[in-house]
BALOBA-1460 file (C-alpha; in Angstrom, 3 decimals):
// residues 164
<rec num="1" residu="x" x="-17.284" y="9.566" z="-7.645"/>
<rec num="2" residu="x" x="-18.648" y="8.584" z="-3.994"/>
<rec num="3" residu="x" x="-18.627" y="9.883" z="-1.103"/>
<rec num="4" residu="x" x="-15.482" y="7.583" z="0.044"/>
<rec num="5" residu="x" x="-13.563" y="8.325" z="-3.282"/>
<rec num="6" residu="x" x="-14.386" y="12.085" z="-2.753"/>
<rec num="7" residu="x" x="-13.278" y="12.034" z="0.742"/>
<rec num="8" residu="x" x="-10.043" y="9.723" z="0.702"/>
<rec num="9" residu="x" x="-8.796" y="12.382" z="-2.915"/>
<rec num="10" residu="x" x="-9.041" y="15.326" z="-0.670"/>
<rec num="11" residu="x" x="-7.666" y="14.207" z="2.224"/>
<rec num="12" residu="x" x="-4.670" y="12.700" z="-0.006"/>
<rec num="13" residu="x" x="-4.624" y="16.363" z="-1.300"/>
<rec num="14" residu="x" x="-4.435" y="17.842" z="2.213"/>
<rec num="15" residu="x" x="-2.143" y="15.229" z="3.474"/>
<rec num="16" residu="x" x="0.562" y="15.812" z="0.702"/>
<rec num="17" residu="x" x="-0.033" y="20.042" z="0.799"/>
<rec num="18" residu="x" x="1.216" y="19.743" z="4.652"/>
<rec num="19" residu="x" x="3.807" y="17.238" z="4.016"/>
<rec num="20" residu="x" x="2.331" y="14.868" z="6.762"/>
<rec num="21" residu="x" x="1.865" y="10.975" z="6.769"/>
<rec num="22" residu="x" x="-1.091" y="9.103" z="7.331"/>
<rec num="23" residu="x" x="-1.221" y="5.328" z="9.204"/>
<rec num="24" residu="x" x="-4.436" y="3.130" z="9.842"/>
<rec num="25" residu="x" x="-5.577" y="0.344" z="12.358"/>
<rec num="26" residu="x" x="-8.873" y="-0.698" z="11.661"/>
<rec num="27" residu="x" x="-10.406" y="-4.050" z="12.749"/>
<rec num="28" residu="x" x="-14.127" y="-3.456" z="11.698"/>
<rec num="29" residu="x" x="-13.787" y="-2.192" z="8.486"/>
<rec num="30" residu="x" x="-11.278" y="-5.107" z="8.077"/>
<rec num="31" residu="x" x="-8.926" y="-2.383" z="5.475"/>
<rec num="32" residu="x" x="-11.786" y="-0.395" z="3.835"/>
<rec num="33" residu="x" x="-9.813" y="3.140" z="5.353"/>
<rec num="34" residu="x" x="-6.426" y="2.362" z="4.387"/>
<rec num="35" residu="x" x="-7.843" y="1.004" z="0.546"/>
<rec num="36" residu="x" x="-10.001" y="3.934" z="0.141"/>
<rec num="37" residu="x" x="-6.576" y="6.514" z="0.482"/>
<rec num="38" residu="x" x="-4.342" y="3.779" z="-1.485"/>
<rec num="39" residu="x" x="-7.155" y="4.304" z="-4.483"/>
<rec num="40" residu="x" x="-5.777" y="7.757" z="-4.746"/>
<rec num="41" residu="x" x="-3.274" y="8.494" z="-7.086"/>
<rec num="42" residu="x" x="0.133" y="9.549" z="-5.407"/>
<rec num="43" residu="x" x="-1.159" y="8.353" z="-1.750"/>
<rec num="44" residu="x" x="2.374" y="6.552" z="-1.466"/>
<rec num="45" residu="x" x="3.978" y="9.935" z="-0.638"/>
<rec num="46" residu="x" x="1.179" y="10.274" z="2.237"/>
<rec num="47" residu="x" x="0.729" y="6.631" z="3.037"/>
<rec num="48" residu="x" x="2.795" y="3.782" z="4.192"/>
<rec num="49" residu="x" x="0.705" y="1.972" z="6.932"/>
<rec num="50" residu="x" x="-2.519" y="-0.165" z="7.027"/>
<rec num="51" residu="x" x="-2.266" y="-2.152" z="9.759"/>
<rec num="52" residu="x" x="-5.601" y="-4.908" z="9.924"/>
<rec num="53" residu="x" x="-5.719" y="-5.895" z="13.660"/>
<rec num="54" residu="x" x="-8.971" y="-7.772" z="13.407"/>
<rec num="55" residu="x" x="-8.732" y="-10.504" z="16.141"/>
<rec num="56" residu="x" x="-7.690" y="-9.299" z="19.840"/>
<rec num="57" residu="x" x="-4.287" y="-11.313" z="19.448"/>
<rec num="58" residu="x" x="-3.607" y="-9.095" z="16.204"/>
<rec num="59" residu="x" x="-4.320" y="-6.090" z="18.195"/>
<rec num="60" residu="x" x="-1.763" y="-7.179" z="21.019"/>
<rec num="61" residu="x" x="0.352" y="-8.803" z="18.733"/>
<rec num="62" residu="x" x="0.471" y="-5.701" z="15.747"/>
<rec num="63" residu="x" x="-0.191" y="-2.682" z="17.826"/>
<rec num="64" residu="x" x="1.214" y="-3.364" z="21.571"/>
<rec num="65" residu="x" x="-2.808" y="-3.196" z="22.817"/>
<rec num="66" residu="x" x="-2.510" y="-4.556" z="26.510"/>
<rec num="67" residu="x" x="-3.832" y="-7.534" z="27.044"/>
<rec num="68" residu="x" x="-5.375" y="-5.841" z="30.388"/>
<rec num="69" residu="x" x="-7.095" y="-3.092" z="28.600"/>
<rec num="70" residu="x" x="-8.848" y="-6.111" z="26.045"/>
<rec num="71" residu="x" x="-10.033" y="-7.826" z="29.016"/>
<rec num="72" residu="x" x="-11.226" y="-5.241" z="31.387"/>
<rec num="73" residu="x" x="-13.038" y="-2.717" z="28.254"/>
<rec num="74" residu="x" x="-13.423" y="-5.064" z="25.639"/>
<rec num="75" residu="x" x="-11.778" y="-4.484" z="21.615"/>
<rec num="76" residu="x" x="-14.855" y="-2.353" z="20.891"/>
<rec num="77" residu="x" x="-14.058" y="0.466" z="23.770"/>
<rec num="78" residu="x" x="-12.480" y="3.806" z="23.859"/>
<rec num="79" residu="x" x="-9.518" y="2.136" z="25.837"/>
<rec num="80" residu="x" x="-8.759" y="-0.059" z="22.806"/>
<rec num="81" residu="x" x="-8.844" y="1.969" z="19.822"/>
<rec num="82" residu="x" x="-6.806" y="4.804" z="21.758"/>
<rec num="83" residu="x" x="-4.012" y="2.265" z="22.198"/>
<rec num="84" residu="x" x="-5.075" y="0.971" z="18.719"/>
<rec num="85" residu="x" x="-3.739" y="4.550" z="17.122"/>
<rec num="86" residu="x" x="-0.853" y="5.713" z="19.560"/>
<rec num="87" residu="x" x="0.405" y="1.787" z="18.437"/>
<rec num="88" residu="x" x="-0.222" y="2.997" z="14.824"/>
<rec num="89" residu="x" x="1.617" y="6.193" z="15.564"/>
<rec num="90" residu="x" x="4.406" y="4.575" z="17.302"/>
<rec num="91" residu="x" x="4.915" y="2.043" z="14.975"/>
<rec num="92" residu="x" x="4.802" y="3.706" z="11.571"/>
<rec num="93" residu="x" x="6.254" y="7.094" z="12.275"/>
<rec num="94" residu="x" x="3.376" y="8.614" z="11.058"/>
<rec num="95" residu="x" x="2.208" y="11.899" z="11.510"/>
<rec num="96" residu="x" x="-1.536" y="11.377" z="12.091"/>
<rec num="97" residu="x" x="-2.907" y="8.024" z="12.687"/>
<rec num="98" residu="x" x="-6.675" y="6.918" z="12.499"/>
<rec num="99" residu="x" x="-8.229" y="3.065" z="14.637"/>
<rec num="100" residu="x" x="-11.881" y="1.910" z="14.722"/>
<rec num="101" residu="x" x="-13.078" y="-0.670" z="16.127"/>
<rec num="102" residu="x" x="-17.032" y="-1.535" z="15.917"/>
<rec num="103" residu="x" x="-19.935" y="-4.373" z="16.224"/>
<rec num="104" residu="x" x="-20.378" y="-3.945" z="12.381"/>
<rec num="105" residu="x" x="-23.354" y="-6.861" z="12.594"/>
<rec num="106" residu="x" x="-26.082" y="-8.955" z="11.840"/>
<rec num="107" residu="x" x="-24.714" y="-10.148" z="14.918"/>
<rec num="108" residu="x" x="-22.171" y="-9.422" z="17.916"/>
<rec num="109" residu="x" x="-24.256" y="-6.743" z="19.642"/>
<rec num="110" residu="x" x="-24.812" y="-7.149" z="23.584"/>
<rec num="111" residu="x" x="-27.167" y="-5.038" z="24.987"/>
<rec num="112" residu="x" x="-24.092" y="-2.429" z="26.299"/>
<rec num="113" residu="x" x="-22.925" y="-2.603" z="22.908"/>
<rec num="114" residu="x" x="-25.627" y="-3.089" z="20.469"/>
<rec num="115" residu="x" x="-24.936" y="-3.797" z="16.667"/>
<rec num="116" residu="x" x="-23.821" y="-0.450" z="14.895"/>
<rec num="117" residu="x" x="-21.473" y="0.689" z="18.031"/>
<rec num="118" residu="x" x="-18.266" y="1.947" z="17.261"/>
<rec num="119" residu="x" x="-15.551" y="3.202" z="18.322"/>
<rec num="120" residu="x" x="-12.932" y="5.916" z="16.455"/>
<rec num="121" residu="x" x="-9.646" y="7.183" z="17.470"/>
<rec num="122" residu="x" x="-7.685" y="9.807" z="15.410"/>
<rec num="123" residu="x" x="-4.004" y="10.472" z="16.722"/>
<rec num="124" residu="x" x="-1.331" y="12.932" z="16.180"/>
<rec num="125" residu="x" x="1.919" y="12.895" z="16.531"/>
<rec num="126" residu="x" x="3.241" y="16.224" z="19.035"/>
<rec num="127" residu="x" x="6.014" y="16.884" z="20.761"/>
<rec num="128" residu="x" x="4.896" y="15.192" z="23.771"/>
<rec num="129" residu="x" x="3.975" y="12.290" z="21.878"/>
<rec num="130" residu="x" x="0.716" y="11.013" z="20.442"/>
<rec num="131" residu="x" x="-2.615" y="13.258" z="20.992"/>
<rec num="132" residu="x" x="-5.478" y="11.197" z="20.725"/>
<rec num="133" residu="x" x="-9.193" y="12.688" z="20.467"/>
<rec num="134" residu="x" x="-11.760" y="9.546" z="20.450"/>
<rec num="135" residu="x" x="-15.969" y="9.262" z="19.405"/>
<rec num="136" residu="x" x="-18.601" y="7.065" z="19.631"/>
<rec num="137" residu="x" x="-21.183" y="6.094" z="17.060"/>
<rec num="138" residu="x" x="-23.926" y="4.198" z="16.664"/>
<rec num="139" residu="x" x="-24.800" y="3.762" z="13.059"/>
<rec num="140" residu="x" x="-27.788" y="2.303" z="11.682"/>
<rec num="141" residu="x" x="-28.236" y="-0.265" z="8.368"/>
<rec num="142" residu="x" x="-26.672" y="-3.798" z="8.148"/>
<rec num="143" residu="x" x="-22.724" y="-4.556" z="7.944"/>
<rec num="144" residu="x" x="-22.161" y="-2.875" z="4.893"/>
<rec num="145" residu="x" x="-23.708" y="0.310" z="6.138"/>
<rec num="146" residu="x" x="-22.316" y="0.403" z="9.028"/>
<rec num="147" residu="x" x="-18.625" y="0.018" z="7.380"/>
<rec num="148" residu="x" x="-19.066" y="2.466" z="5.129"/>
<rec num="149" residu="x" x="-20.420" y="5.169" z="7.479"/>
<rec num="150" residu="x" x="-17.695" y="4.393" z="10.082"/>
<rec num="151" residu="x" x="-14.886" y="4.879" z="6.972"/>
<rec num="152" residu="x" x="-17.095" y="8.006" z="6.021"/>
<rec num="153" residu="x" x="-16.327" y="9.143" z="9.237"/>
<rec num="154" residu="x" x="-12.744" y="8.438" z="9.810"/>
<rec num="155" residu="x" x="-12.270" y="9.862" z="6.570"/>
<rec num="156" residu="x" x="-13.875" y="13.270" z="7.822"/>
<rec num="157" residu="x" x="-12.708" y="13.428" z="10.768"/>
<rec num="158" residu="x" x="-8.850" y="12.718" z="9.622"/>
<rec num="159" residu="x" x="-9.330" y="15.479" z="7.309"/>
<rec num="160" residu="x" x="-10.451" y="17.576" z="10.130"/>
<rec num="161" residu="x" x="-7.631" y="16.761" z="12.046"/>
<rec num="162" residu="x" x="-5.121" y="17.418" z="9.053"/>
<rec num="163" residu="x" x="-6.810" y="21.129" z="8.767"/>
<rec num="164" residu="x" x="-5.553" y="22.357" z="12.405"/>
């Protein structure tokens, strides 16, 4: 079993234990998060989201992202995938939402945002509405690599989250 597989069964596990739901907004990994948890037998009772907001318009369009905070930060900021996951949240209904959004390469990088940079935002849902708690990374290896460490990541860190 990988690492992903190994990951995405015990968050499942955790997810289902606690009675919580689970909603994803990734553009980077283009799916990857939200495929890894569906692999897992008996996600649907965790599960019910995966929203792919790849282009800006699908992040305005899918997740309310303003078109202000695209412009002025860029889709690969901490502005964006907050929005990205409170949109996720507010959307779905879910309890706990994860968003990424990365320069997942060959190319893409700028010198402010070089190619492995990304961004990860893990919501949940509170009384007072959405808490959000946000990283950056900067992974190293080519597209795939990158992917799969920022999944790795979310992953982890949504288990984490789920464990409070």
């Amino acid at each position: 079993m990988s690492e992903i597989d190994t990951l995405a069964t015990r968050l499942v596990t955790e997810l289902k234990a606690r009675r919580l739901t689970l909603a994803t907004a990734e553009s980077c990994t283009g799916g990857w998060i939200a495929q890894a948890v569906t692999s897992v037998s008996g996600s649907s009772a965790c599960f019910g989201y995966g929203l792919v907001s790849y282009s800006n318009d699908a992040k305005m369009r899918l997740l309310n992202v303003p078109r202000t905070v695209l412009a002025e930060h860029g889709a690969v900021s901490e502005a964006v995938v907050r929005s990205m996951a409170g949109g996720a949240i507010r959307i779905s209904g879910a309890d706990l939402a994860v968003a990424v959004s990365g320069v997942a390469g060959p190319t893409g990088g700028s010198e402010e945002k070089p190619v492995g940079t990304v961004w990860l935002a893990w919501s949940r849902m509170s009384e007072e509405g959405p808490r959000t708690e946000t990283l950056q990374e900067r992974f190293d290896g080519d597209r795939e690599a990158v992917r799969r460490q920022t999944v790795v990541k979310a992953l982890s860190g949504l288990i984490a989250r789920v464990s409070e």
